[in-house]
C-alpha positions in Angstrom: -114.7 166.1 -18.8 -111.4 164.1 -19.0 -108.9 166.7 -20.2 -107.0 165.5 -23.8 -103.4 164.9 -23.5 -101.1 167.5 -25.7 -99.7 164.7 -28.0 -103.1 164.2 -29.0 -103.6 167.7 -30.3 -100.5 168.8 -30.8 -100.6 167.7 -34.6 -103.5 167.5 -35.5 -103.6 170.4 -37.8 -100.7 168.9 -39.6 -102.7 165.5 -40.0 -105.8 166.7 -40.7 -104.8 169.0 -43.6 -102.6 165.7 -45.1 -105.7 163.6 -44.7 -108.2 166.4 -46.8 -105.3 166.4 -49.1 -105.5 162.9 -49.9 -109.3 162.5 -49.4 -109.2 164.6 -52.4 -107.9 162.0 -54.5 -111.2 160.3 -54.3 -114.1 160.6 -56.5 -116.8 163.5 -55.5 -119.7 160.8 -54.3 -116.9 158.8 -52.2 -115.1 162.4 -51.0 -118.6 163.7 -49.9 -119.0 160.4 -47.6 -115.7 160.6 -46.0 -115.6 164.3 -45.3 -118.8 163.6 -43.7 -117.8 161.0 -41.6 -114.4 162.9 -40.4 -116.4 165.6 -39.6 -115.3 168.3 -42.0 -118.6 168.8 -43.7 -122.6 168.4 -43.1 -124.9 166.0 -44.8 -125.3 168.5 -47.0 -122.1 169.8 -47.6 -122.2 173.0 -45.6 -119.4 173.7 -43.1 -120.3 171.8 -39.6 -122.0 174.0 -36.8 -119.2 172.9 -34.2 -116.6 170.4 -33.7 -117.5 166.7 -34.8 -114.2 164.7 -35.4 -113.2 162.1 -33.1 -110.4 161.5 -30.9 -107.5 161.0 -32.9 -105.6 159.0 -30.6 -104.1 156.4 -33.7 -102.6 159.6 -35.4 -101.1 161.2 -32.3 -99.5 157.7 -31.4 -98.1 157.2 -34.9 -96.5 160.7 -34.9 -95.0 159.9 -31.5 -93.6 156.7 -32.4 -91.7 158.6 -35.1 -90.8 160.9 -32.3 -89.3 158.0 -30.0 -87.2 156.9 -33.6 -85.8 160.2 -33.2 -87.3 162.0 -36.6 -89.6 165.1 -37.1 -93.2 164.3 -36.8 -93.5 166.0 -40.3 -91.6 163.0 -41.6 -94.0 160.1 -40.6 -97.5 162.5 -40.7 -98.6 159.5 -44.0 -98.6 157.5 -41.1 -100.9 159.1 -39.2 -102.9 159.8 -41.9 -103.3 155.8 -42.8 -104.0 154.5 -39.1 -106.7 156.8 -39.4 -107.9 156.3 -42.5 -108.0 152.1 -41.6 -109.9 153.5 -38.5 -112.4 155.1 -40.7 -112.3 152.6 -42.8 -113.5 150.2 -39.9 -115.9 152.4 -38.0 -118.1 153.2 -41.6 -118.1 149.3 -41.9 -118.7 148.3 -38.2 -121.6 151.2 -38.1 -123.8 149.3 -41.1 -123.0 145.7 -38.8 -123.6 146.7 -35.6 -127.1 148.8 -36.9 -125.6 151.6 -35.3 -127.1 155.0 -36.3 -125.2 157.7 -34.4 -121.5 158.6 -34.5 -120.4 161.2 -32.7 -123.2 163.1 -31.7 -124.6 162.5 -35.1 -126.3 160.0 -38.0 -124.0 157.8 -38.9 -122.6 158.0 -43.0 -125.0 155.0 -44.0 -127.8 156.2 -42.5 -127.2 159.7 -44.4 -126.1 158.5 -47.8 -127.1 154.6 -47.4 -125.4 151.4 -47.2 -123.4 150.9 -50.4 -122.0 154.6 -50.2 -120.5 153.9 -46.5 -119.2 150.7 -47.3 -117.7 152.1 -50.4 -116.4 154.9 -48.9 -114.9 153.1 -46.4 -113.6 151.0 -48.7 -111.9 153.5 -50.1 -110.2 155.0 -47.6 -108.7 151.9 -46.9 -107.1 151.9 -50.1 -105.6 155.3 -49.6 -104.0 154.4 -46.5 -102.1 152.1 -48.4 -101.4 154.5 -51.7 -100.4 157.9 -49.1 -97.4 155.5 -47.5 -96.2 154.0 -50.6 -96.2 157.3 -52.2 -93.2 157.6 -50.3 -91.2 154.9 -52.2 -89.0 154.1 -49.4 -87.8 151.1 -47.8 -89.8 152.0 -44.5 -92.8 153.2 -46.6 -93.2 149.6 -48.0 -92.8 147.6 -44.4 -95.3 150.5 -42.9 -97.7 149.1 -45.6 -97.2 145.6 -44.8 -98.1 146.6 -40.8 -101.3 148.2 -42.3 -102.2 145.0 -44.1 -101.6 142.5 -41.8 -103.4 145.1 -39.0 -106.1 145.0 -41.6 -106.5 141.3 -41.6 -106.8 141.0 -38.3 -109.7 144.1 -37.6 -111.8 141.7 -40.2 -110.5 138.9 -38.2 -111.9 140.5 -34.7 -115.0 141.8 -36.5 -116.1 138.3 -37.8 -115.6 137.1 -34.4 -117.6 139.6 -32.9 -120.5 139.1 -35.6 -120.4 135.4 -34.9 -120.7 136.0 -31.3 -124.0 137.6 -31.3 -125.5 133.8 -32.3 -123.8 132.2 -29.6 -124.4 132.1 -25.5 -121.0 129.9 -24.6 -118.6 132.8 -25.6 -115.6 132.6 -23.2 -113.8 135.2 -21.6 -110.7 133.8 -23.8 -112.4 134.2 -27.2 -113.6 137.5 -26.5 -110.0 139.0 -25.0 -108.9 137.6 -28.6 -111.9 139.0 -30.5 -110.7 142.9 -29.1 -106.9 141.9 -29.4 -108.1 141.4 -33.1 -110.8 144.4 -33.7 -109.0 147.1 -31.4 -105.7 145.9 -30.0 -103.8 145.5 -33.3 -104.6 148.9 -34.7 -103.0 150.5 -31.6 -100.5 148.2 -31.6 -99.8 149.7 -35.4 -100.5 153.4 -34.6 -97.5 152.9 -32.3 -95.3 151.6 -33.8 -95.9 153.0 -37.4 -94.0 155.9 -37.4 -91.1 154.2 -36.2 -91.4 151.5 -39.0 -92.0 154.2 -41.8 -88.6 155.9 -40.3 -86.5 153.1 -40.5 -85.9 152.8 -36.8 -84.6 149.5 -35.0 -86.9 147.1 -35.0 -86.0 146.5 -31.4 -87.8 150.0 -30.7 -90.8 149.0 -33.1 -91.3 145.6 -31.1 -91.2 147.4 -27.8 -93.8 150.4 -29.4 -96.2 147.9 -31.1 -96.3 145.8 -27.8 -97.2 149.1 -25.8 -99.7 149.7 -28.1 -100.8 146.4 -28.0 -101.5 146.1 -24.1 -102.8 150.0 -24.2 -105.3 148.7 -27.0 -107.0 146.3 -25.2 -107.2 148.6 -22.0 -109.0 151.1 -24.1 -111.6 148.4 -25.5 -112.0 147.4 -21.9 -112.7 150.8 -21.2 -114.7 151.6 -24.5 -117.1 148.5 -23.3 -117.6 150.2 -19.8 -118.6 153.2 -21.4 -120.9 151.1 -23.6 -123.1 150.6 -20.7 -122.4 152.8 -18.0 -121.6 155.8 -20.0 -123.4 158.7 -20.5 -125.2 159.6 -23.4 -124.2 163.3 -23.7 -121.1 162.8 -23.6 -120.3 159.2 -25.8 -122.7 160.1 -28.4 -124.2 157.3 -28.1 -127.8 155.9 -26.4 -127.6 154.9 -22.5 -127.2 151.3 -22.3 -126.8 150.8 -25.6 -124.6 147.6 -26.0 -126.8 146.0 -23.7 -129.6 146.7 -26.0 -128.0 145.1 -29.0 -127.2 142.2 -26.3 -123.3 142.6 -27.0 -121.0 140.0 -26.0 -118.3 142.9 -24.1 -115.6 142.2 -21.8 -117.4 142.7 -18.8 -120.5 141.3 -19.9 -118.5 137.8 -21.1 -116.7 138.2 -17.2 -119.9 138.1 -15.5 -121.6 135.6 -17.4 -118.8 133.4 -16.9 -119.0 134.3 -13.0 -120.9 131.5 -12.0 -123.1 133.3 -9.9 -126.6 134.0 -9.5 -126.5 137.1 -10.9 -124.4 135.4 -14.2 -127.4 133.2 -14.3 -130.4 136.1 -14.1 -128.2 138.0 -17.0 -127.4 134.6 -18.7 -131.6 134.7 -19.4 -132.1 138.2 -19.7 -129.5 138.0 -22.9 -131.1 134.6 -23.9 -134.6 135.8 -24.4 -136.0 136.5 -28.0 -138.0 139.3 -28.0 -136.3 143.0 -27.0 -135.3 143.7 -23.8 -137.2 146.3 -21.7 -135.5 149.3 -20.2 -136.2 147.8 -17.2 -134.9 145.1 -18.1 -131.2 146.8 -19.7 -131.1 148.6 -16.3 -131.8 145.3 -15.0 -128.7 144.1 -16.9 -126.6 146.5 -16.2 -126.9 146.2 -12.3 -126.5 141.8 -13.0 -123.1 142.9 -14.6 -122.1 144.6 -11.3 -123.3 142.0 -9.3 -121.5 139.4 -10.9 -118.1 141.2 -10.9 -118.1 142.3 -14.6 -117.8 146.1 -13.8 -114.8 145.5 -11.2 -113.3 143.1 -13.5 -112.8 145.3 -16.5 -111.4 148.3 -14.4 -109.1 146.2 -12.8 -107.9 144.0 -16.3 -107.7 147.8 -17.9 -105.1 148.9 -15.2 -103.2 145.5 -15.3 -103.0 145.9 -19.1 -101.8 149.9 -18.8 -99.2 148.9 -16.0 -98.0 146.0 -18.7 -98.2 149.2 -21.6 -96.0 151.5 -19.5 -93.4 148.5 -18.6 -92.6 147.8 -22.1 -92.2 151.4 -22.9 -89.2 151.1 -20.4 -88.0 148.5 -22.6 -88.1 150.2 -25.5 -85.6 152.9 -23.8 -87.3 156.1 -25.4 -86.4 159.7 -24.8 -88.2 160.6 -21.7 -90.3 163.6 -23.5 -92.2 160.8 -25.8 -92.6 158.6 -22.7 -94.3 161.0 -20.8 -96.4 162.2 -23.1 -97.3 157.7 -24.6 -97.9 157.6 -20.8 -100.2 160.6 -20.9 -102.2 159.1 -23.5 -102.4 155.6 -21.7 -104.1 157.6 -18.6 -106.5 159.3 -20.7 -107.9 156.3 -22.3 -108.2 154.7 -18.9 -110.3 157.8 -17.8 -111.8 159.1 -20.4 -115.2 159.2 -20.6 -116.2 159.4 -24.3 
């Protein structure tokens, strides 16, 4: 098991108790959803049997980016707690798209409380990442809102291309590096440089952040898309193979098709047929990706991306403490394996 970087968990506490603060604000039905999704609560409301949040990479990068503008993390923790929430808010929306029914280790909120109450509730959430920053009345609180609403805009952006994908075979390689520059990139890009926005830094030093986070982002998509076929179930949560199954247009399965080999042509049928593929078949898949180069591809573009990430943290000239610890981060998501 890849072991979590300290930033990650070093305030977490902190964020999650503003987050169950402001999750409060909501009505009971919308509260009950959102607890469940962030793992604070079962289906039924009793206290969960073990651990079930997620990662909580956005909010650790957000209260390091106020770190880097020289402020206590306590200062820019609405920060954290909005990244997040816009996470939530996409993942309760992307869950109902996608027909995804388990979320870390669990049902999925629509498939508990249905549909309207997920989207709902993650519309919700996204309007509270909004109201917890401009509660702050600041200068900085009302440009950090701005970077969660254009970061907003683009996630839709990403997701509608991703949704319009799955009717098309032609996707290219270009489209879909924009499509996760859209659905994942920009809300790392965000995450680190949100804290420094919120504090009022430079923004030299939030240019330099949200470009790390940018080039970190799509590393951890290209990663998240390995995992989506190669990892394993027990430990993502999530069934084996399971974006082949749904015939997902990934990074690495865009690279191979666009290979021009034989093996891009055998998977280039395999995700053109109508009926559902066999698990012969997905394994069948799954070793065409390999052939083709898609697999080598997207570890190498990953490590290209985290070198590019680490180089503009240099830029950005940040005490050496935050650096390690941004860089820390950038090797876990490149080795993760959840």
């Amino acid at each position: 098991m890849t072991v979590v970087p300290h930033a990650v968990t070093e305030g977490r506490e902190m964020v999650e108790a503003a987050m169950r603060a402001a999750v409060e604000r909501l009505d009971p039905r919308m509260r009950r959803v959102a607890a469940y999704h962030f793992g604070w609560v079962e289906a039924d409301g009793s206290a969960p049997a073990g651990p079930t949040g997620g990662k909580a990479l956005r909010p650790a990068m957000a209260l390091l980016s106020g770190r880097a503008a020289g402020v206590d993390p306590a200062r820019v923790v609405p920060a954290a707690v909005a990244v997040e929430f816009v996470h939530a808010f996409s993942l309760l929306h992307d869950d109902v798209m996608d027909d995804d029914r388990m979320r870390r280790h669990r049902p999925a909120a629509w498939t508990v409380f249905g549909v309207p109450a997920a989207i709902l509730a993650g519309d919700a959430l996204l309007a509270l990442a909004e109201e917890v920053l401009l509660d702050r009345g600041t200068a900085g609180a009302h440009r950090a809102a701005r970077c969660i609403a254009s970061t907003t805009r683009k996630l839709i952006a990403g997701q509608a291309l991703d949704l319009g994908f799955e009717s098309r075979s032609d996707v290219s390689l270009d489209e879909c590096t924009v499509m996760s520059m859209d659905k994942t990139a920009a809300l790392f890009a965000c995450s680190c440089a949100i804290g420094a926005v919120l504090a009022e830094a430079p923004n030299k030093l939030a240019l330099a952040l949200s470009g790390f986070g940018e080039d970190l982002g799509l590393a951890f998509q290209l990663v998240d898309d390995l995992l989506g076929i190669w990892g394993r179930p027990e430990v993502t949560g999530k069934p084996v193979l399971n974006d082949l199954r749904s015939r997902k247009k990934s990074l690495p399965v865009t690279a191979a098709l666009g290979a021009g080999t034989p093996a891009s042509a055998r998977l280039a049928g395999l995700y053109a047929q109508t009926e559902p593929l066999s698990e012969d078949q997905l394994v069948e898949a799954a070793a065409l990706i390999e052939e083709a180069g898609g697999r080598a591809w997207a570890e190498r573009a990953a490590d290209v991306r985290v070198d590019s990430a680490a180089a503009r943290l240099d830029a950005a000239g940040v005490p050496a403490d935050v650096r390690a610890e941004f860089l820390a981060i950038a090797h876990f998501v490149t080795t993760r394996d959840y």
